[in-house]
Every structure is written in C-alpha cells, then in structure tokens.
C-alpha positions in Angstrom: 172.0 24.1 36.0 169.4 22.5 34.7 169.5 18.2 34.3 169.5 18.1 30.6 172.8 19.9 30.6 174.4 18.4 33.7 173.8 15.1 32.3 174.8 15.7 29.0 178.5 17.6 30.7 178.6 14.4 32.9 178.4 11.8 30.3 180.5 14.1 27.9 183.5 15.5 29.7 184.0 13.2 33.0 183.1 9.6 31.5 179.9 8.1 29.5 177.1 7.0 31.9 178.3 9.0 34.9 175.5 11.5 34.1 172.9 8.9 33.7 173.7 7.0 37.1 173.7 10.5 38.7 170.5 10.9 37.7 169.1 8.3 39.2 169.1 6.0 35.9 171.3 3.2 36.3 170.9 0.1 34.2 171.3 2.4 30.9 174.4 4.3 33.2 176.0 1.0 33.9 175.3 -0.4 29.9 177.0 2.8 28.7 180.0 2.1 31.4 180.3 -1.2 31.0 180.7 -0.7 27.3 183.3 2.1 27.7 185.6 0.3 29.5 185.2 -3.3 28.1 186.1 -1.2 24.6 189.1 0.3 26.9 190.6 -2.2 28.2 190.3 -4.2 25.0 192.4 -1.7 23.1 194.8 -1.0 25.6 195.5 -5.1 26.1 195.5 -4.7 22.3 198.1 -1.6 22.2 200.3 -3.0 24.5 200.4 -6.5 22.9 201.8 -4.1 19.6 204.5 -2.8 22.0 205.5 -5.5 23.8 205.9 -7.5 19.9 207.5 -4.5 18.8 210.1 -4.0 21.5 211.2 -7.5 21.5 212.3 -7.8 18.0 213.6 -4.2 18.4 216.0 -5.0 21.5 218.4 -7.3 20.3 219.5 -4.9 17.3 219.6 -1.8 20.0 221.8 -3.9 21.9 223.7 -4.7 19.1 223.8 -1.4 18.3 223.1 -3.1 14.6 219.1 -0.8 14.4 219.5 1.7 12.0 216.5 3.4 10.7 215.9 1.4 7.8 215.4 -1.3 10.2 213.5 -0.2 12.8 210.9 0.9 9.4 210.8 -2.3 8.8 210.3 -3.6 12.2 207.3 -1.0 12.3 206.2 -1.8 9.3 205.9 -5.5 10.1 204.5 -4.9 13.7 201.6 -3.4 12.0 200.8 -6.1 9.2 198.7 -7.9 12.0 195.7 -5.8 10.7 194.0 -3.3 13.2 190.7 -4.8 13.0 190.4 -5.1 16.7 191.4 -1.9 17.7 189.1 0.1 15.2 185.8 -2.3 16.5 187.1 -0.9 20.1 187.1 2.3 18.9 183.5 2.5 17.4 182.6 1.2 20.0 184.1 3.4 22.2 182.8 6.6 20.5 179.6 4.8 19.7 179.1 4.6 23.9 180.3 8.6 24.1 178.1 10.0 21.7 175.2 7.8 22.7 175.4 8.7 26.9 175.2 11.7 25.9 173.0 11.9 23.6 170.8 9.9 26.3 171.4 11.7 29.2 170.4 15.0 27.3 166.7 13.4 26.7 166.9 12.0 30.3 167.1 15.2 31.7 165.4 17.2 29.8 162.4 14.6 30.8 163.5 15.7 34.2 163.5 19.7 33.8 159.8 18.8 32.3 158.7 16.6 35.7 160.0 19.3 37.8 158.6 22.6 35.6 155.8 20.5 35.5 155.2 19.9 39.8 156.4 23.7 40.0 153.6 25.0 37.9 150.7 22.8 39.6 
C-alpha cells in the first residue's frame, strides 16, 4: 500500500495524526492529536455538564412521580437555553483537525511514494 494512502486511512478511519506520526512526522502528528482531543474532551466536559444540569432538575419530579411530558419539554427546553456556542467551536474544530490530517498525511506520503520511486529509479 502505498504511504499516501496508508496515511490518509490512518489519519481518516483510526484517529487524526496517527498516520502522520507513523510516518515519521511528528510535530504536525502530535498538533493534529493534541487538537483532536483538547476539542474532545472539551465537548464531552461540556455534554456532561448538560446532563448532569438536566438530571438534577429532572429527579425530584421522577421521584415525585409529578414529570409528565409537558414538563420534562420544558426542562429540556430550558437545559438548552445556555446557548451551544461551545460545543459547536469544539466541533469545528474537531472536524477542522479530521479533514486537515488527512488532507496532510495524503501530501506527506505522496512526498514519500516520490522519495522512494525516486531512489528506486536511480
């Protein structure tokens, strides 16, 4: 399989910057890491902040037995009034590192397959 396509599979379908750092090109591998999983754990802390809100106003009325589904509407409806600015800035940011590793790692080893076409003909 030639580099071009392994890197771009790597960095693709396993996790962004895996198929630069397996081609021996780390610091833009780690960047496009790094940035993955900051935007990750960001927007998970973010999600489950949501649920955690959410699930304590919406205890004491399934206790009660008092949450109909008009309510529990309007406890979603409320728990979502925060504004989703975060999350969607996570999410660029997120597909921003995707499409960009592997976008990346496609050039990087296609300048690869070149070196080594190149050493093979001479």
């Amino acid at each position: 399989m030639k580099a071009s396509t392994r890197g771009m599979l790597l960095s693709g379908l396993v996790y962004p910057g895996v198929g630069q750092l397996l081609s021996g090109h780390k610091p833009s591998g780690l960047i496009f890491v790094l940035g993955t999983s900051a935007g990750l754990i960001v927007l998970f802390y973010r999600l489950m902040q949501r649920v955690y809100g959410f699930m304590e106003q919406a205890l004491p009325g399934l206790a009660n037995e008092a949450l109909d589904l008009q309510s529990l509407k309007q406890l979603v409806e409320r728990s979502s009034a925060g504004g989703w600015g975060a999350e969607i800035i996570c999410l660029i940011i997120i597909t921003g590192c995707w499409l960009a590793a592997i976008v990346h790692a496609y050039f990087v080893g296609r300048k690869i397959d070149h070196q080594s076409d190149f050493r093979g003909n001479h």
